[in-house]
Steps between C-alpha positions, in 0.01 A plus 500: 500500500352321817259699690504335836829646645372895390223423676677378795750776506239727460260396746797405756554885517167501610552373835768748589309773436149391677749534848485834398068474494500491091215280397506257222230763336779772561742328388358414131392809441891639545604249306306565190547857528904378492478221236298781275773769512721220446365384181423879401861573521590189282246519243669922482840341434564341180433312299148642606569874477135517649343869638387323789368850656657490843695830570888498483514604895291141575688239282597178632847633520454814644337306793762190563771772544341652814498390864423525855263805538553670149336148397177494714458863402608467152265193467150638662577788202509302272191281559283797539597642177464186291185467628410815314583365150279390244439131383617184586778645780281767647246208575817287672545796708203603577472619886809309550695579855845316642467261757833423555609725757877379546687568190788278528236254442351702282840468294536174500141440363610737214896299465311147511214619181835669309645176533236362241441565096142523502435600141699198348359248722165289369182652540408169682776510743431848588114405518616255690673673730230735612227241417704322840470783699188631475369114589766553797336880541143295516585258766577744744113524653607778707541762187136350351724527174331174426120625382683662200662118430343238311561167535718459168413112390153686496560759331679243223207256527265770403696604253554182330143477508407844332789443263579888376591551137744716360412814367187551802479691740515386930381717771490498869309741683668473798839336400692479830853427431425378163429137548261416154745714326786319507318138492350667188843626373650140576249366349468682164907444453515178553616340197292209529217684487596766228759605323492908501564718197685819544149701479350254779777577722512847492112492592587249785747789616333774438066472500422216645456524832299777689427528876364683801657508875424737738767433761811686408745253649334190315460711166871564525592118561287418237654758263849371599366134461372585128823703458771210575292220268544730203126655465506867412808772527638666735478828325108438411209530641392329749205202463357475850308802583468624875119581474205282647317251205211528662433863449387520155421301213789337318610770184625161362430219416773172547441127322622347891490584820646268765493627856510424862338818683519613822361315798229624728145580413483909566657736288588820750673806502665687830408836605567717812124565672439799708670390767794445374464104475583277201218368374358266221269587231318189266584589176219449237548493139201682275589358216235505216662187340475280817207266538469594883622752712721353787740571795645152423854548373454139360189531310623853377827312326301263324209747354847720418689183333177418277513861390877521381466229278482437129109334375812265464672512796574208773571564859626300750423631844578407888210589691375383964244279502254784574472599139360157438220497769417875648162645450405866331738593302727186498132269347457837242854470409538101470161535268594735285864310427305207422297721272756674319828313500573136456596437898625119340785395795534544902784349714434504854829538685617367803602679828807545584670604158449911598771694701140718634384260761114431490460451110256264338509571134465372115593578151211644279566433111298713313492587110286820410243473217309798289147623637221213460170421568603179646698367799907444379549245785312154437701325750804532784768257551588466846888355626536463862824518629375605858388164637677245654802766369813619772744753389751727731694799396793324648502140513266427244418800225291444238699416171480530136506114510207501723240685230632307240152265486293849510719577184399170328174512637459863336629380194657837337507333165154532483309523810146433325611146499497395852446155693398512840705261794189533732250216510253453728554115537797409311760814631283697781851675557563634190571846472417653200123503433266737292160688647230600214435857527136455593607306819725746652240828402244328707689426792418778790642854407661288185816383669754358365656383830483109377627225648461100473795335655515319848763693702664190673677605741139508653461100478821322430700571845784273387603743218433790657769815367862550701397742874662785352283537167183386757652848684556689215123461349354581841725828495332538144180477611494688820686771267219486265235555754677802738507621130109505451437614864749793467294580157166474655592689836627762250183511332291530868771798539373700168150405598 
């Protein structure tokens, strides 16, 4: 079954119903709670015979037989009482509300999903499906949907890279709408890369994959997202768990973690002051397993990442460029990685790529090692795929095809066995180059901000990029820096 005209038929709807001031966020989040009942209703009929654990008075059918204003009022009833339930659908519903206030629309959103067999169709199609429209969800900048939405060639890069096994276990401490997962899940059942016993698959299913998201709406798009590409049950319990990562130590302990986390350097809560005003609060973490103590959301994630892993374990982590350079706590962090794990790999990334505007980042690969008395990390191999590099969201994203040298470069076979493309004399524009440990610890506040390559567009005028990348980057960068003045007059605010 071809995706592309569900999508379309889905998504068309769309446009009718943002007339009626429905956003694309909105809209999503009614369909899933739709497509869910849906599939509850058809996994209750048989052959499944399932106890699916939705209450006779809110089936699927109970609902597509109502109208007008016995629908609305039938339909707000029925999401606040699923949202009560345990597991899997409780989380779906969780503080879920209607936005569809006309319900002959309303009706014709439920007609068009009845129209469907969900259950029978391929777990790709329907990942597919909802794979299409959270990217669609993402594009809308408006909603800011797109800080939950990694780039998904990536996502797949990195996980070609970190190559998961079957059997292990993959985490995300702040999973968004699921991303890693299902590269991960792709991944591990893809027959050219293994062919799964009926043990392996029921762990695929069933313990693989465990998560955090704080934001409701997310958690239940990423729940859905899981859901539709065949990972867990809809009568189980659910693997994404609503509570911050940061708080306390990891009670668990996972052989991968892969993970994009959220933007922005300050972790804050909101309160109401004494006036009645919402304020901001910085939000620091005493954690007794952290190697410094840190309003930095950024620096927080990685000490947390080190600490869910196996003396096994491998992460693969998206991280600003202020991880690799900021003073304090970022030098005591970046020291004691070096120390302690095996920090072996870091892509730089280009602009451009990230639905949040502003965003220079990289990918750090890091394996964890058991206590020692000395440093894991003897040297760092660098890839730059920032210089001289031009992507757009729109008229130029970043592809799968576009990492593919990073991948080779890497060399997932066995990375230990690498050959670098830089050369001073012979290729001074090669990418991929290695820095001995020593080197980058004794550069100021040990940064590991390196670069080497010539950014042309700074001396060769005749190739300089098209004028609407040149606009794009300067967007980028003026982005980047309203972002550090808004953090520092923040910080002359607390003060």
């Amino acid at each position: 079954m071809n995706a592309a005209p569900i999508i379309s038929r889905v998504w068309s709807f769309c446009t009718t119903l943002r007339d009626d001031g429905v956003s694309y966020g909105d809209y999503l989040e009614q369909l899933t709670y739709l497509i869910f009942l849906k599939m509850a209703d058809e996994y209750a009929k048989p052959p499944y015979n399932r106890k699916v654990g939705i209450p006779d008075q809110y089936t699927w059918e109970n609902l597509k037989k109502r109208s007008g204003a016995d629908l609305e009022a039938h339909y707000i009833e029925l999401l606040r009482a699923l949202g009560t339930q345990k597991g899997v659908l409780g989380q779906i519903f969780t503080k879920s509300q209607n936005k569809i206030q006309d319900p002959a629309k309303l009706y014709r959103l439920i007609e068009m999903i009845d129209s469907t067999q969900w259950v029978v169709m391929g777990a790709d199609v329907k990942g597919e499906i909802y794979e299409g429209l959270l990217e669609k969800n993402a594009e809308d900048t408006k909603s800011g949907a797109g800080q939950y939405f990694t780039p998904r060639s990536l996502i797949r890069a990195m996980v070609e890279c970190i190559r998961p096994e079957p059997g292990k276990t993959i985490a995300d401490p702040a999973c968004g709408t699921g991303g890693f997962f299902l590269a991960s899940y792709d991944y591990l059942t893809n027959p050219d890369n293994y062919q799964l016993d009926k043990s392996q698959k029921a762990f695929l299913k069933h313990d693989t994959f465990h998560g955090n998201e704080i934001v409701a709406n997310t958690r239940r798009m990423c729940l859905m997202n899981m859901f539709l590409h065949n990972i867990g049950e809809i009568d189980g319990d659910s693997s994404v768990a609503p509570t911050d990562a940061l708080v306390a130590p990891p009670t668990t302990t996972y052989d991968y973690v892969l993970a994009n986390p959220p933007f922005g350097k300050k972790s804050s809560m909101s309160f109401t002051n004494e006036e009645g005003e919402q304020d901001t609060d910085d939000l620091t973490y005493n954690r007794q397993d952290f190697w410094a103590t840190t309003s930095n959301k950024q620096l927080n994630f990685v000490q947390h990442i080190r600490s869910m892993l196996k003396t096994t374990g491998k992460a693969a982590v998206v991280v600003p460029d202020n991880v690799l350079f900021e003073g304090g706590a970022g030098e005591t962090v970046r020291r004691k990685l070096l120390d302690n794990t095996e920090l072996h790999t870091i892509l730089r990334l280009p602009t451009g790529i990230f639905y949040a505007q502003g965003v220079k980042a990289n990918v750090l690969f890091f394996d964890n090692q058991a206590a020692s008395p000395d440093p894991w990390t003897k040297e760092v191999w660098y890839y730059d795929y920032r210089t001289n590099v031009h992507h757009t969201l729109k008229k130029k994203p970043m592809r799968f095809e576009d990492l593919q040298d990073f991948i080779q470069c890497y060399n997932p076979e066995n990375r230990h066995k690498r050959k670098e493309t830089y050369h001073p004399e012979k290729n001074p524009d090669g990418r991929w180059r290695k820095y001995k440990v020593d080197e980058l610890l004794a550069r100021d506040k040990a940064s590991l901000d390196v670069f080497w390559l010539k950014d042309k567009s700074l001396t060769d005028l005749d190739n300089l990029p098209e004028p609407d990348d040149i606009a794009a980057e300067i967007i980028e960068n003026l982005e980047a820096g309203l972002n550090s003045f808004r953090e520092v007059l923040a910080g002359l605010g607390k003060e």
